[in-house]
C-alpha positions in Angstrom: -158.5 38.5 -30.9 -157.0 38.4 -27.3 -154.0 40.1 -28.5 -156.9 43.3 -29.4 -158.6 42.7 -26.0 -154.8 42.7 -24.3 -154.3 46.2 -25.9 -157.7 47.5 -25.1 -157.3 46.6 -21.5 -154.6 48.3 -21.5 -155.7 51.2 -23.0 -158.7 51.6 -20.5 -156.5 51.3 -17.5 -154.3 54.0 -18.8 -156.9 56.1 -18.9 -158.5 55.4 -15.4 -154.7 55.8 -13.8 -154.9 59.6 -15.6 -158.1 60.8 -14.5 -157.1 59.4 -11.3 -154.2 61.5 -11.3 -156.0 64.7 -12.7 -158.3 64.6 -9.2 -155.8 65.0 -6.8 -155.4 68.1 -5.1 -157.9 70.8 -5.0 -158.8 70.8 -8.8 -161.7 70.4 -11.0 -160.1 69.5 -14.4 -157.8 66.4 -15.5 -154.4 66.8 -16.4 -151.0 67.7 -15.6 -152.5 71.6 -15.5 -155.8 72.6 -13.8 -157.3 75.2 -12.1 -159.3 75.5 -8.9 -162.3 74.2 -8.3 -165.0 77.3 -8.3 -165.3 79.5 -5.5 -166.2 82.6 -4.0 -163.8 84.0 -1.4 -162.6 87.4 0.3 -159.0 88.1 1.5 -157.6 90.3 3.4 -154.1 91.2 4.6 -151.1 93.2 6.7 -147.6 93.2 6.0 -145.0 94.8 7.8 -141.9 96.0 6.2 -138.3 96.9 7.5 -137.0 98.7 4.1 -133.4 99.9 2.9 -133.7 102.4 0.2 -131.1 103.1 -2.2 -129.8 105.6 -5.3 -127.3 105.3 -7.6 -126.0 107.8 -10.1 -126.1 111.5 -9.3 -128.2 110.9 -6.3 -125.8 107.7 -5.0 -123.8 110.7 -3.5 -124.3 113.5 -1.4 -121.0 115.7 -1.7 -117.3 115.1 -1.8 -115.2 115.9 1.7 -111.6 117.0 1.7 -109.0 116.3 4.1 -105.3 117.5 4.4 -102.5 115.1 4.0 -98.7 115.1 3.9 -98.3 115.7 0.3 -101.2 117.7 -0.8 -105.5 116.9 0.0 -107.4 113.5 0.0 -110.8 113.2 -1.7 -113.2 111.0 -1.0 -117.2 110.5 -1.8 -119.8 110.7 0.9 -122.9 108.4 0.1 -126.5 108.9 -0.1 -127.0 106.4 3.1 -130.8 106.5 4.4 -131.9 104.4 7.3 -133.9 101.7 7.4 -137.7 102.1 7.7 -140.4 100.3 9.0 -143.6 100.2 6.3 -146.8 98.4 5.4 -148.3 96.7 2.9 -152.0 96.7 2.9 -154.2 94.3 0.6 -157.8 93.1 0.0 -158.9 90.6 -3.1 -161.9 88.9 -4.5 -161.3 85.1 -5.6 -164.1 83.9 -7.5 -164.7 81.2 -10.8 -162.0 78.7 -11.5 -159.2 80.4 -9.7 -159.7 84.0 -10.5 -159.3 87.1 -8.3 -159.2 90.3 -8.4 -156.8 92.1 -5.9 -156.0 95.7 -4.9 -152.9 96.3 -2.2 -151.0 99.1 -1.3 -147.2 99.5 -0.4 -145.9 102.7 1.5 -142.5 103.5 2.8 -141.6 106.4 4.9 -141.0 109.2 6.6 -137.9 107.9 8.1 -135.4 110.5 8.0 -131.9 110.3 8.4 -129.3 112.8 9.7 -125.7 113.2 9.0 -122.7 115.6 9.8 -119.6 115.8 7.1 -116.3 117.6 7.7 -113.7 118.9 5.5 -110.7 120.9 5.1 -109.7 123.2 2.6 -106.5 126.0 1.9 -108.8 129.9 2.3 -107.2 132.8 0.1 -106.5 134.5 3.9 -106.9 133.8 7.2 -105.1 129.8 7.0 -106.8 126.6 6.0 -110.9 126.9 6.5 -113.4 124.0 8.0 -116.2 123.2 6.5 -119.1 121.6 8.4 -122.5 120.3 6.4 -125.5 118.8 7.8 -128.0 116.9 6.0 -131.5 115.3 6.4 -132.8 113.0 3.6 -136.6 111.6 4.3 -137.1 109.5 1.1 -140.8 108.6 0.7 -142.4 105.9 -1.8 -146.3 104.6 -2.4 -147.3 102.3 -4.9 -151.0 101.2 -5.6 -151.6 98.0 -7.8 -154.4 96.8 -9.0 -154.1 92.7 -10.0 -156.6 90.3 -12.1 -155.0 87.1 -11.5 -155.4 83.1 -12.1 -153.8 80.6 -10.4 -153.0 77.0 -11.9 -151.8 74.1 -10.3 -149.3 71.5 -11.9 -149.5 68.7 -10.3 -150.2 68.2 -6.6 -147.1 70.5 -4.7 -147.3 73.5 -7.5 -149.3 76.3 -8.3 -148.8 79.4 -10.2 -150.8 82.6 -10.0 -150.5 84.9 -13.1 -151.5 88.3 -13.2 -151.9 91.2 -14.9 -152.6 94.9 -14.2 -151.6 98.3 -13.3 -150.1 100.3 -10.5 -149.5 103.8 -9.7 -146.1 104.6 -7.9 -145.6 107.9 -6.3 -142.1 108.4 -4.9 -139.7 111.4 -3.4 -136.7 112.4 -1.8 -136.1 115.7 0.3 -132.6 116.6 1.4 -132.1 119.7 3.3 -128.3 120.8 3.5 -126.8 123.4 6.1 -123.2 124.6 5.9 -121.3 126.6 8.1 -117.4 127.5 6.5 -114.6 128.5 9.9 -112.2 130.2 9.3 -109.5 130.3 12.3 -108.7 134.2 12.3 -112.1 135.7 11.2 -114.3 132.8 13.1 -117.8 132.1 11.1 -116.4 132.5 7.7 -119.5 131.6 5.2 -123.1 130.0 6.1 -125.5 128.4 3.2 -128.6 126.6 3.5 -130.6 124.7 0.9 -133.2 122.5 0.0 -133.8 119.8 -2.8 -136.4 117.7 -3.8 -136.7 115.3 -6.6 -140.2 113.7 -7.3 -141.9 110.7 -9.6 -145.5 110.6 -10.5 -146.1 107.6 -12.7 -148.9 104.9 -14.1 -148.8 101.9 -16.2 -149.4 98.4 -17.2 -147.7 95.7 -14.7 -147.2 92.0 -15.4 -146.0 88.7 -12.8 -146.4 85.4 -11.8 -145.8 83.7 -8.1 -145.0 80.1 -7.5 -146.1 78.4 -4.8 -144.5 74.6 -3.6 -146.1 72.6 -1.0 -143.6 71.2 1.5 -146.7 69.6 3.5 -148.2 70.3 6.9 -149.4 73.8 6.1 -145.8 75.1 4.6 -145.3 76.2 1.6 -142.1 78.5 -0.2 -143.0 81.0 -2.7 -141.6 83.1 -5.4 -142.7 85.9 -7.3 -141.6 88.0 -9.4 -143.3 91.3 -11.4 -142.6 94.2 -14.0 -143.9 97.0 -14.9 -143.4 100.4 -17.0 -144.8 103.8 -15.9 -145.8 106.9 -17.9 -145.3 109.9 -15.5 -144.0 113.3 -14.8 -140.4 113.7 -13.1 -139.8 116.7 -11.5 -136.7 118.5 -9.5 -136.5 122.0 -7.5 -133.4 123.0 -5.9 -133.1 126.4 -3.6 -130.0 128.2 -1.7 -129.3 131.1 0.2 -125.5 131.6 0.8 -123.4 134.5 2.6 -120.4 134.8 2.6 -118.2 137.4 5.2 -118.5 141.0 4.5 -120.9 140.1 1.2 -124.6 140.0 0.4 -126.5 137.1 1.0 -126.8 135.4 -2.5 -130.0 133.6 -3.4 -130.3 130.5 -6.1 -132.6 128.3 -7.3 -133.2 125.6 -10.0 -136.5 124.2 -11.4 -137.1 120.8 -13.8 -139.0 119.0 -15.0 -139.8 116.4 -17.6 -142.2 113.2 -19.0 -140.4 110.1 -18.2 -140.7 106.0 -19.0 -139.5 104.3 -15.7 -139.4 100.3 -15.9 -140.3 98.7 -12.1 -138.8 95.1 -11.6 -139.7 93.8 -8.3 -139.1 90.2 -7.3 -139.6 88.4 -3.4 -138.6 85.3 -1.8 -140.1 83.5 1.1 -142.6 80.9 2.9 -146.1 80.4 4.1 -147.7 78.8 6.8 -151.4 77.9 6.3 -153.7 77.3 9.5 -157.3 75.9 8.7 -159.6 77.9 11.4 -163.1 77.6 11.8 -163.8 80.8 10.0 -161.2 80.7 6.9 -158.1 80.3 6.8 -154.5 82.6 8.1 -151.6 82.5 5.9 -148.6 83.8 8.4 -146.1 85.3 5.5 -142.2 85.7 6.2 -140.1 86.4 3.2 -137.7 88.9 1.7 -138.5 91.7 -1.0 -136.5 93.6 -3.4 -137.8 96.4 -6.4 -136.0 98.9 -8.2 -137.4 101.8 -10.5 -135.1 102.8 -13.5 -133.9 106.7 -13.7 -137.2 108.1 -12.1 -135.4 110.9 -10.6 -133.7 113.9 -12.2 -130.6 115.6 -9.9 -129.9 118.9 -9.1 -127.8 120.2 -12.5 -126.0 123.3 -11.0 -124.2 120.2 -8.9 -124.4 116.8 -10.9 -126.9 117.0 -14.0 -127.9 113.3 -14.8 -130.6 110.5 -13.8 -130.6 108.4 -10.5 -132.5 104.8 -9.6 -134.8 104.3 -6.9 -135.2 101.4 -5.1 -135.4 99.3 -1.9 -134.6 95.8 -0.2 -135.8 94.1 2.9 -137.8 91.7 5.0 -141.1 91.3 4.8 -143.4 89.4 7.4 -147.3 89.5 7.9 -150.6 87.9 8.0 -153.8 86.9 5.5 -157.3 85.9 6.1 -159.0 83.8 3.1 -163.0 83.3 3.7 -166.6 84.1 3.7 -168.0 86.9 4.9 -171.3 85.6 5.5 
């Protein structure tokens, strides 16, 4: 009989040091894995973005230069190169229940353009070796709208999850406008050609992710998140130029196309949070670092490089959330 109290006892306790456990923290239900206790909150927050973008493929490059050497010409690739740009990210959410929200934010980058000159030097059928001379301006541009349902969980007292599901709507572009000028040194202004191209991604679908959350203690906490989605939308390209050429006609071109394209989106950020506890809700003071890339959204020009390019961007991110009542 005292060996079957011995056992219950301990059985009790056992249970008392779990539910114990299952209370700490901000939680409602026992266990390794529970959810917020209810609540009905509004956030609202600002980042600011400083923003690389990049291409690869057809669009990775803008041209090839030539230059004379001492036993014949040197080739060499001049890359698509754009600045860095300063953007936002604006967002707004809902929390309510056990941990749900429902969040809407809004990522924009551009118009940053960037200028460049390129030089090369080729053998002309008369008048000696000609100089080439192009000037381009590329001012990508990208938006993306996202609409979130989310839940967070906590496991344990240090981590929390939020998973979420939704959609966005990514709208994205890049304009280049080229000028040439061809010298020639015994007839001086040999040819001239200017031209414009623009390649463009409309797109919608379903997007997925999850972001982790450890508590270091004293309001600091490191994050990472990570997110995917795949768009259904229209990718479109338009190329014009007007060229002339000495003693000819000015000779006009243009190219137009256009097709329905499945572009993934994988996005992914690293960073930390401070949280201060104010009268009136609490500031979350964000510093982190973001990168996302869209698969083959853009189509190139074909009458110079027919094929598919990858838009994407990388850089830091730093801004500021509110988390309260509005009454």
């Amino acid at each position: 009989m005292n060996k079957i109290k011995t056992i219950v006892s301990s059985l009790l306790i056992l249970g008392m040091h779990q539910g114990l456990a299952g209370n700490m923290g901000n939680s409602c239900t026992p266990g390794i894995a529970s959810v917020p206790c209810p609540a009905n909150q509004w956030s609202f927050g600002i980042q600011a973005l400083y923003l690389k973008p990049t291409y690869d493929n057809a669009l990775g490059w803008v041209e090839t230069s030539e230059q004379p050497t001492a036993t014949g010409t040197s080739e060499f690739f001049v890359p698509n190169n754009p600045n860095w740009s300063l953007s936002f990210k604006l967002e707004g959410a809902y929390q309510f229940n056990t941990g749900n929200d429902l969040n809407l934010n809004w990522y924009h980058l551009g118009h940053k353009d960037t200028q460049f000159a390129v030089s090369s030097v080729f053998t002309g059928f008369i008048g000696g070796n000609l100089t080439e001379n192009d000037y381009y301006t590329i001012e990508p541009a990208w938006d993306a709208v996202n609409l979130e349902l989310g839940q967070t969980v906590n496991f344990g007292t240090a981590t929390k999850i939020r998973f979420h599901g939704g959609a966005q709507y990514a709208a994205m572009n890049i304009p280049l406008t080229f000028q040439a000028e061809v010298l020639s040194p015994t007839f001086g202004l040999y040819a001239v050609s200017n031209a414009g191209f623009n390649a463009k991604y409309r797109g919608f679908g379903p997007r997925f992710g999850a972001e982790l959350n450890y508590d270091l203690g004293h309001g600091i906490e490191v994050y990472g998140q990570g997110a995917a989605a795949l768009l259904a939308g229209a990718s479109k390209m338009n190329f014009a130029n007007a060229s002339t050429f000495i003693f000819s006609p000015t000779n006009f071109s243009s190219v137009t196309s256009s097709r329905t394209a499945l572009v993934p989106e994988m996005e992914a950020r690293l960073g930390v949070n401070y949280h201060y506890l104010g009268a009136y809700g609490d500031l979350i003071f964000n510093f982190g670092y973001l990168w996302f890339d869209y698969l083959s959204p853009f189509l190139s020009n074909p009458q110079a490089s027919a094929g598919e390019s990858d838009f994407g961007a990388q850089g830091i991110q730093a801004g500021l959330k509110w988390t309260g009542n509005l009454a």
